[in-house]
Backbone as CSV, one residue per row, in Angstrom:
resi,resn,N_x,N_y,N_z,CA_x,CA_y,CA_z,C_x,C_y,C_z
1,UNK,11.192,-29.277,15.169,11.068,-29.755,13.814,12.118,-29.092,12.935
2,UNK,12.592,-29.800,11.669,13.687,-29.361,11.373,13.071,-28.231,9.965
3,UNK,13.963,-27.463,9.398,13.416,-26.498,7.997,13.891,-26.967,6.754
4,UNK,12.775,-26.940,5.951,13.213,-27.419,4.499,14.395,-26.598,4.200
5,UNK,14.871,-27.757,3.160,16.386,-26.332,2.344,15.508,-25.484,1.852
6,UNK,16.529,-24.756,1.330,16.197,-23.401,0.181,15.129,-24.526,-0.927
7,UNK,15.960,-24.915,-1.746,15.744,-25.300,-2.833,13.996,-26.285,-2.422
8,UNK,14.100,-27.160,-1.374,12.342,-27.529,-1.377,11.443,-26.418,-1.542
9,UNK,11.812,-25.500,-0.726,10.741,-23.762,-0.154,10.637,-23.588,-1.347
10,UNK,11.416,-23.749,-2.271,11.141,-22.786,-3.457,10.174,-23.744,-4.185
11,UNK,9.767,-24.833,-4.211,8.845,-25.532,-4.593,7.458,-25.579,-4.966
12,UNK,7.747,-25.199,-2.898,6.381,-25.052,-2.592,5.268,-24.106,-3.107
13,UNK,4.308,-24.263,-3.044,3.065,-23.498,-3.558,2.309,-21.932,-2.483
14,UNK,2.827,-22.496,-1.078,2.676,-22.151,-0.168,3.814,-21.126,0.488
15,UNK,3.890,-19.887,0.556,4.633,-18.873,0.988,4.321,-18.215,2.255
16,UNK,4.974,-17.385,2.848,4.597,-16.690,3.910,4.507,-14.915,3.450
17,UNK,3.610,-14.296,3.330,3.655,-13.127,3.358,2.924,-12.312,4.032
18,UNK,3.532,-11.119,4.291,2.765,-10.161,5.673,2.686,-10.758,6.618
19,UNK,3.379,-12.320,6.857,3.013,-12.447,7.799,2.013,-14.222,8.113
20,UNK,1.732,-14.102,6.697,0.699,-15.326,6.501,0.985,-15.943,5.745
21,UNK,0.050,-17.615,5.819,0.564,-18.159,4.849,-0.068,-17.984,3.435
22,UNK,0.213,-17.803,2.121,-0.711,-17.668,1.080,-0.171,-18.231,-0.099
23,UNK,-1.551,-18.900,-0.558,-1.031,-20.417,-1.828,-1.260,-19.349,-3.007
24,UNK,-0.248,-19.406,-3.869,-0.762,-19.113,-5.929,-0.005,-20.176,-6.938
25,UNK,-0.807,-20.388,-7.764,-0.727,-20.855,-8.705,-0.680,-20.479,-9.895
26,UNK,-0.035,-20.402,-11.110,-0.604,-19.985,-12.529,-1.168,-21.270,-13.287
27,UNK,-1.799,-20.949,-14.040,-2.817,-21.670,-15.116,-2.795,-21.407,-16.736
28,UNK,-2.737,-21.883,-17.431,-2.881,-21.886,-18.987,-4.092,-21.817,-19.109
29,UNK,-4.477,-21.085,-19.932,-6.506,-21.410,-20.855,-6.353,-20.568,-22.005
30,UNK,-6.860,-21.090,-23.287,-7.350,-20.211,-24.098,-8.049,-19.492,-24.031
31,UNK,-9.249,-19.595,-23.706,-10.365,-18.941,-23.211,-9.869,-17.731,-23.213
32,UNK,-11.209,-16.732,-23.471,-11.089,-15.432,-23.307,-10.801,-14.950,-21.907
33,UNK,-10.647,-13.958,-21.495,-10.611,-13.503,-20.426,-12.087,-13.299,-19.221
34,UNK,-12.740,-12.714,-20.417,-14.277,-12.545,-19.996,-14.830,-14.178,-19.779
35,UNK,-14.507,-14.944,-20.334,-15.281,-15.999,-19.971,-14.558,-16.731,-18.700
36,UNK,-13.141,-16.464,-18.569,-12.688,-16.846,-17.719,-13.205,-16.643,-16.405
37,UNK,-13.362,-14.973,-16.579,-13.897,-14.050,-14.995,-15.516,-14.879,-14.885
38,UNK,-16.614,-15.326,-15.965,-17.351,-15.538,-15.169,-17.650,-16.962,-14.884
39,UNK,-16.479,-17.858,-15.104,-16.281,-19.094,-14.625,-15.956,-18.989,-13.024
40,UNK,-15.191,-18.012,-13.155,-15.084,-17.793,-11.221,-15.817,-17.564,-10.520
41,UNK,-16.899,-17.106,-10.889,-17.979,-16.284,-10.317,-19.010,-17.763,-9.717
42,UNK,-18.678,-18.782,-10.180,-19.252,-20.284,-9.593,-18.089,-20.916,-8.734
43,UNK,-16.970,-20.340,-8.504,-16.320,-20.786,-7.311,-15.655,-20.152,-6.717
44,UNK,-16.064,-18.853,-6.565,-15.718,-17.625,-5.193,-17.049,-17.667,-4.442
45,UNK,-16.831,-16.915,-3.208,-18.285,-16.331,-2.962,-18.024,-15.347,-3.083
46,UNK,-18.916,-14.061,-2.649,-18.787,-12.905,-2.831,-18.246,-11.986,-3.554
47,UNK,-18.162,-12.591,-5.283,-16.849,-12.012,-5.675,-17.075,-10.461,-6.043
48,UNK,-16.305,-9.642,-6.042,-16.007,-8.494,-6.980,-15.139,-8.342,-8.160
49,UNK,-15.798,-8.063,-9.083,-15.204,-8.389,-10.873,-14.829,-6.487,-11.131
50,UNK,-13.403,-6.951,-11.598,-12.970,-5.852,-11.914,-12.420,-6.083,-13.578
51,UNK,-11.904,-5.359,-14.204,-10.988,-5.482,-15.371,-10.540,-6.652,-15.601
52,UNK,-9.032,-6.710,-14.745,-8.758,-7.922,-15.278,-8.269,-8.933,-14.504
53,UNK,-9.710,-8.963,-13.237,-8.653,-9.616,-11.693,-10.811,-9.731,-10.982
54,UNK,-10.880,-10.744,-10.380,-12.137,-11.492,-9.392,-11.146,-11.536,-8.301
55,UNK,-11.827,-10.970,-7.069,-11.746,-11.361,-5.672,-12.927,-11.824,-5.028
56,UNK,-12.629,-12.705,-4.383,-14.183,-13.446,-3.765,-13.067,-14.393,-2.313
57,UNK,-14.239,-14.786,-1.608,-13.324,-15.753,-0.769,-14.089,-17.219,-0.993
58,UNK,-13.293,-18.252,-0.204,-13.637,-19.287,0.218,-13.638,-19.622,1.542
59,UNK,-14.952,-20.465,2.254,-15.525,-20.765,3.267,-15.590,-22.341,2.798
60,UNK,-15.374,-22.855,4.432,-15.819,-24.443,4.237,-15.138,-25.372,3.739
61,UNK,-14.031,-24.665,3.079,-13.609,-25.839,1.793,-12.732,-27.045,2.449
62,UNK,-12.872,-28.187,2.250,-12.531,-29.255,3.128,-11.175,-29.960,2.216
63,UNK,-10.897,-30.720,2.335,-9.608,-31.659,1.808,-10.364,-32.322,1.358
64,UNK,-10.744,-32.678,0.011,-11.505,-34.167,-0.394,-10.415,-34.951,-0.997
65,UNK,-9.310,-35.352,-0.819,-8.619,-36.609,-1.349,-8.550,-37.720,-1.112
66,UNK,-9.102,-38.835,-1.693,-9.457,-40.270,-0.706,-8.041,-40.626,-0.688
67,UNK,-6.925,-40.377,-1.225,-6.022,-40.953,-0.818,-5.113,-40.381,0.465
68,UNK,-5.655,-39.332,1.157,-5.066,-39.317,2.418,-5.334,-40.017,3.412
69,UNK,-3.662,-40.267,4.022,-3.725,-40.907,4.918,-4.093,-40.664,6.638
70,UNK,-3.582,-38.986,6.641,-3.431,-38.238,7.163,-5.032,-37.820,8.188
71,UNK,-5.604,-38.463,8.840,-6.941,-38.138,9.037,-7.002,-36.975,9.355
72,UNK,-6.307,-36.633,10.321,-6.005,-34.736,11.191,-6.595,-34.362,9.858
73,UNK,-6.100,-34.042,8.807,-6.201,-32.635,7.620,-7.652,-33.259,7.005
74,UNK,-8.151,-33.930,6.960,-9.343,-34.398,6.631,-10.613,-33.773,7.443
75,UNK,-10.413,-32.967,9.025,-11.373,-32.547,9.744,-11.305,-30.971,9.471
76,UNK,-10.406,-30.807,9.092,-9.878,-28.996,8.761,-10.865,-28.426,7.441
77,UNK,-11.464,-27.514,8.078,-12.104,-26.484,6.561,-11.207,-24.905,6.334
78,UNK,-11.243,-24.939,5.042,-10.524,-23.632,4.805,-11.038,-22.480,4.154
79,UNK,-10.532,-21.198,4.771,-11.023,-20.310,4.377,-10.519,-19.009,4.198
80,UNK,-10.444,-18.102,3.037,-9.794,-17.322,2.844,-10.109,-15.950,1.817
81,UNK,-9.202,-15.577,1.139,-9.404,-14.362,-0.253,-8.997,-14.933,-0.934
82,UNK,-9.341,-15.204,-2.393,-9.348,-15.755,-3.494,-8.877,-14.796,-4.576
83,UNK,-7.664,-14.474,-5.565,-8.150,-13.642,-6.121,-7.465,-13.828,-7.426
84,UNK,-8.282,-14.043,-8.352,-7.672,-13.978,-9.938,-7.232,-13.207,-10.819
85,UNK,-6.155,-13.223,-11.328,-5.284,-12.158,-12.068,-5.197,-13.019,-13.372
86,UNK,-6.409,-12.047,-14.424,-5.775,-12.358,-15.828,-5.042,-11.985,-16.953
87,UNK,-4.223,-12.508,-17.321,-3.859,-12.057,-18.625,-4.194,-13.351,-19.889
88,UNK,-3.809,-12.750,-20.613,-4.076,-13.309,-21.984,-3.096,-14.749,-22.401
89,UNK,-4.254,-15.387,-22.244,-4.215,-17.411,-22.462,-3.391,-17.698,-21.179
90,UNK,-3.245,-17.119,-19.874,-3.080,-17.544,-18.699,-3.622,-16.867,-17.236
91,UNK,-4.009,-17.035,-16.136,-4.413,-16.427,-15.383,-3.557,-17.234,-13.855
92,UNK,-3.590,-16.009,-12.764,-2.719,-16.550,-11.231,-3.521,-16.408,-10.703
93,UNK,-4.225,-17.684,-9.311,-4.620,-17.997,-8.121,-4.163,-17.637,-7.202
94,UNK,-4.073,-16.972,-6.158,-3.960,-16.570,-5.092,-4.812,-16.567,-4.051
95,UNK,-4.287,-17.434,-3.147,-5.640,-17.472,-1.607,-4.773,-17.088,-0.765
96,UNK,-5.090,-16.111,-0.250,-4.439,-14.834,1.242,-5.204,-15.204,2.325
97,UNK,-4.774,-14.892,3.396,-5.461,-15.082,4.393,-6.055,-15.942,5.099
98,UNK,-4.832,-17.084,4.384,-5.779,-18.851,4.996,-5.777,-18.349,6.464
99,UNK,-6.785,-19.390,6.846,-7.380,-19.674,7.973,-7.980,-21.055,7.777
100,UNK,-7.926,-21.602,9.197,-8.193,-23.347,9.246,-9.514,-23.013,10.248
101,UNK,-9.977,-24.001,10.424,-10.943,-24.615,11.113,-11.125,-25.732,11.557
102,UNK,-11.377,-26.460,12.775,-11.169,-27.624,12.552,-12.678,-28.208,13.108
103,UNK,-13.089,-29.815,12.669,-14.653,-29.682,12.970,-14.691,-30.199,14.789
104,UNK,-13.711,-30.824,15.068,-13.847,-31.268,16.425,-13.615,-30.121,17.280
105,UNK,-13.750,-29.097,17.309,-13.581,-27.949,17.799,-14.339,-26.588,18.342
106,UNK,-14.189,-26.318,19.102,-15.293,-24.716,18.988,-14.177,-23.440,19.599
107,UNK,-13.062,-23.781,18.978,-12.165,-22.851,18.722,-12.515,-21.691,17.941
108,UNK,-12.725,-22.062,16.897,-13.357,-20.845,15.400,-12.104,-21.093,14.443
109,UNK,-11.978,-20.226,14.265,-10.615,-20.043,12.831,-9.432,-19.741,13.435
110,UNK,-8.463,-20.479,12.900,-6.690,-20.228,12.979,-6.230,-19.702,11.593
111,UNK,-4.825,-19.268,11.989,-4.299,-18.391,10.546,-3.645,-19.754,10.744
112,UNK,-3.387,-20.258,9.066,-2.758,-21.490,8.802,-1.168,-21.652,8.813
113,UNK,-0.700,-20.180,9.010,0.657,-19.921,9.292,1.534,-20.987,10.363
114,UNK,1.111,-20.661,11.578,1.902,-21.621,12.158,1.965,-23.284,12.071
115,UNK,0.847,-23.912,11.312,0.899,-25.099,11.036,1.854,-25.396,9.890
116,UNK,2.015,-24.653,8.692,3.111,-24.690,7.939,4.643,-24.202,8.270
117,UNK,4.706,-22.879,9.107,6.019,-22.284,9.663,6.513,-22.086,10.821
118,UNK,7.632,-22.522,10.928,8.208,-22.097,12.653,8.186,-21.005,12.981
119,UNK,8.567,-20.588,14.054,8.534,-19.184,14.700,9.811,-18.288,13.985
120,UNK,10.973,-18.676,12.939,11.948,-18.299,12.224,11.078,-18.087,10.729
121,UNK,9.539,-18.029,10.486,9.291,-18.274,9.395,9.966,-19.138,8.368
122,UNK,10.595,-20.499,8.626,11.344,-21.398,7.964,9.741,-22.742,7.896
123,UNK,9.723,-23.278,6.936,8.667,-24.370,7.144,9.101,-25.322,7.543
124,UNK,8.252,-25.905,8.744,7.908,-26.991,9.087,8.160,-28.287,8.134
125,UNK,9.702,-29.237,8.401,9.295,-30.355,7.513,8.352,-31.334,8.077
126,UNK,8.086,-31.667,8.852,6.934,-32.277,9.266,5.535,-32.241,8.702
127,UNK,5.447,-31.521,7.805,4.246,-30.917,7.672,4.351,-30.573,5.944
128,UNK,5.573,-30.613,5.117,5.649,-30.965,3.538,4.261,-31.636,3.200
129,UNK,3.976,-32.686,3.663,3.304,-33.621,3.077,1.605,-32.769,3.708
130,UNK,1.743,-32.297,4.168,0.317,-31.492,4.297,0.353,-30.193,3.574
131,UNK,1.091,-29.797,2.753,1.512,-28.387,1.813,1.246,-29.122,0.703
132,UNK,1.704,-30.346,0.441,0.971,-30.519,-0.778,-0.110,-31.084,-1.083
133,UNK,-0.527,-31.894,0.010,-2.408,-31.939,0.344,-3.181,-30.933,-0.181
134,UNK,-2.326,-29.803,0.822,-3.692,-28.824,0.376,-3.097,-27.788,-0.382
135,UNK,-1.924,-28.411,-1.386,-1.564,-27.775,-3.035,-2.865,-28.425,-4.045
136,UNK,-2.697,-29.672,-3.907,-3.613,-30.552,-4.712,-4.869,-30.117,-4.583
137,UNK,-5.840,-29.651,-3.894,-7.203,-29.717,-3.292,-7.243,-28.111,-3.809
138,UNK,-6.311,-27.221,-3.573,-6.362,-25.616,-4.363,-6.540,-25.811,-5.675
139,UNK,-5.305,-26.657,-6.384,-5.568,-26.579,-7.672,-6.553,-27.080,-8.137
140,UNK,-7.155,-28.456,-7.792,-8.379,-28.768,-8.044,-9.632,-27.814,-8.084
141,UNK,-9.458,-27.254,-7.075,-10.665,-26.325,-6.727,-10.282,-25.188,-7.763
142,UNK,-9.471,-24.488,-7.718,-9.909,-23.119,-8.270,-9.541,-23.256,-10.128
143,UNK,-8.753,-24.095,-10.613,-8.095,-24.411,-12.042,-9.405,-24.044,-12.670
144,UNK,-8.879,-23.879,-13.989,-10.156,-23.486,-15.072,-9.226,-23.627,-16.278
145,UNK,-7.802,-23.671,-16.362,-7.474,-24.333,-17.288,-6.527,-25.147,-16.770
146,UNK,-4.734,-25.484,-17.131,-4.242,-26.250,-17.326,-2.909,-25.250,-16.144
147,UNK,-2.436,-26.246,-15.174,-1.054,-25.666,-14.494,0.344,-25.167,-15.367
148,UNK,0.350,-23.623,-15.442,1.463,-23.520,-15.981,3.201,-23.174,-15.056
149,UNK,4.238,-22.625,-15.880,5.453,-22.008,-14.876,5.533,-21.012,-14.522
150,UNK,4.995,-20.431,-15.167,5.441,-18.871,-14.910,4.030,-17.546,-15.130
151,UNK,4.586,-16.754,-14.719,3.079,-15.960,-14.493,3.624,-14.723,-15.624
């Protein structure tokens, strides 16, 4: 499979670090901070609330987009560390430690790394169009305000 340029990678939502793959996002909200942290607290599990940052993970979480075409990514659940970093009228998403699942399976969990990256850590173009599947389905899920640029 061939590797995106520079300039797509930098696009993407989806990075490789330590080793893994891990999605962030930033967000706009007025909202206070405090109300922010306990809006998360209904879509982490387990979280731990600190100052000015929730870590919790996600289990289970599936692709719900009726417009994929893609059935494969439709059987996959995901699961990972979640962790919110706020500052003032914006906050960053971060999920570490993806791991896939798939339901036709009794494999257990994969690190989602090699489905997005080659063995050069270069991404998979084959597989763009499943980075932003499950860009769309993150932001959906974890947003609490509005997608911003910069953190």
């Amino acid at each position: 499979m061939s590797a995106l340029s520079s300039i797509e990678a930098q696009e993407l939502p989806i990075k490789q670090v330590n080793g893994q793959a891990q999605w962030s996002r930033v967000f706009e909200d007025d909202r206070d901070v405090e109300e922010l942290k306990y809006l998360t607290l209904f879509i982490v599990k387990n979280p731990q609330v600190f100052d000015n940052m929730v870590v919790g993970e996600i289990q289970h979480l599936c692709i719900q987009d009726k417009t994929i075409s893609l059935q494969d990514m439709a059987k996959y659940e995901f699961h990972g560390i979640v962790t919110y970093e706020f500052k003032e009228h914006r906050y960053k998403v971060t999920v570490s430690q993806i791991t896939i699942s798939n339901w036709d399976s009794t494999v257990g969990y994969s690190s989602l790394r090699p489905y997005i990256f080659d063995s050069d850590g270069n991404y998979h173009l084959a597989y763009k169009t499943h980075i932003r599947y499950i860009d769309n389905q993150f932001t959906e899920v974890f947003k609490l305000g509005s997608v911003a640029d910069d953190w």
